[in-house]
C-alpha positions in Angstrom: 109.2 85.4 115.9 106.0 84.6 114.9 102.6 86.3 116.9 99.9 84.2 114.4 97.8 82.2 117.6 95.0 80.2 116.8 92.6 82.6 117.7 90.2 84.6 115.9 92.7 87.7 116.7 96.2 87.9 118.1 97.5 91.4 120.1 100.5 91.9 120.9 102.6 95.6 121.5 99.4 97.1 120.8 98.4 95.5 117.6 95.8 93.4 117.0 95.2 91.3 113.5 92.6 89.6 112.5 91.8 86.7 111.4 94.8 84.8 112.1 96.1 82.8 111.1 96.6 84.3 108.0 95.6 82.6 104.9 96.8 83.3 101.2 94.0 85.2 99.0 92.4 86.5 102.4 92.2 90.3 103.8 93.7 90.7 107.5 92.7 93.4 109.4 95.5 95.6 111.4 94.7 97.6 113.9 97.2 99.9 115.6 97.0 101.3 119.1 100.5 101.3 120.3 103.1 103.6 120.9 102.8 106.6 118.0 98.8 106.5 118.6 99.6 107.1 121.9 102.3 109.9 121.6 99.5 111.5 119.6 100.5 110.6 116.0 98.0 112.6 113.6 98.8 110.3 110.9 100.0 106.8 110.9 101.0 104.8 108.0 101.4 100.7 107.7 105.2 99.8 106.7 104.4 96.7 105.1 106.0 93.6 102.9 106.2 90.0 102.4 108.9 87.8 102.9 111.7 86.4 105.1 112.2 88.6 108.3 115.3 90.3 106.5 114.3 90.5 102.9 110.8 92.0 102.8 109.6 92.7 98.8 106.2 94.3 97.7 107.0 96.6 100.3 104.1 99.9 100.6 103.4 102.1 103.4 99.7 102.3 103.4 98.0 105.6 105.2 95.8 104.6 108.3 92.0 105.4 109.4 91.7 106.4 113.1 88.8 104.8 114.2 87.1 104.1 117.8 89.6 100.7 118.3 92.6 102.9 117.1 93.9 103.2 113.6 93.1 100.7 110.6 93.9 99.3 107.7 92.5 95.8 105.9 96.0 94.1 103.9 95.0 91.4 100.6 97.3 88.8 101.5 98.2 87.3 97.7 101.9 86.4 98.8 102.6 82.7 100.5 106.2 83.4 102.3 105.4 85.7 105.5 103.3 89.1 106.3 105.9 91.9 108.1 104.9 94.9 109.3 105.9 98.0 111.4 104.5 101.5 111.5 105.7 105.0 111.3 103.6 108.6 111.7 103.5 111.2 110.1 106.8 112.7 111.3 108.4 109.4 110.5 108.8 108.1 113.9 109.0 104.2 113.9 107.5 101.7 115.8 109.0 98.5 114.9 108.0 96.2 117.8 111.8 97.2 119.3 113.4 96.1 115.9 111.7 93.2 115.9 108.5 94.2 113.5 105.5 92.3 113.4 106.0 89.1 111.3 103.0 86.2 110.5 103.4 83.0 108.5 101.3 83.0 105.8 98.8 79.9 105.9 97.6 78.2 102.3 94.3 77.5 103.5 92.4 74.1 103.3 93.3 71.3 102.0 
């Protein structure tokens, strides 16, 4: 499954990235409003890696900032396969999009 749209953001389960699509040596933004924030989570981290759906590397879980749109976090992208993420709280409850996670192709820009 791939959510990358054309836009200048994509939501979908509660998440919301921007820009997509995502392009190698670019930051994405992540924010997170779905179903931890709203179960009252106190603190939510980004499960994160690149790679095929099933074989994620340079995987990091990468604390969150609560902010007025929900909780935050900016991601370098510097890998050209695929961006997957899921999230978990601080009582490591998941949230992975019902098992599916959140997976965008990875664009190589212009040219």
């Amino acid at each position: 499954m791939d959510y990358a749209g054309h836009g200048v953001q994509n939501q979908v389960g509660g998440v919301e990235v921007y820009p997509t699509p995502i392009t190698l040596g670019e930051q994405v933004n992540i924010i997170y409003d779905g179903l931890l924030s709203k179960s009252g989570a106190q603190d939510l981290f980004l499960h994160m890696g690149f790679g095929p759906h099933e074989h994620w590397h340079e995987v990091q879980d990468l604390r969150m900032f609560q902010t007025g749109r929900g909780w935050e976090q900016t991601v370098h992208i510097k890998d050209p396969s695929r961006l997957n993420f899921c999230f978990k709280d601080g009582a490591d409850n998941w949230d992975n999009f019902s098992g599916h996670n959140w997976s965008f192709e990875v664009h190589h820009g212009q040219g």
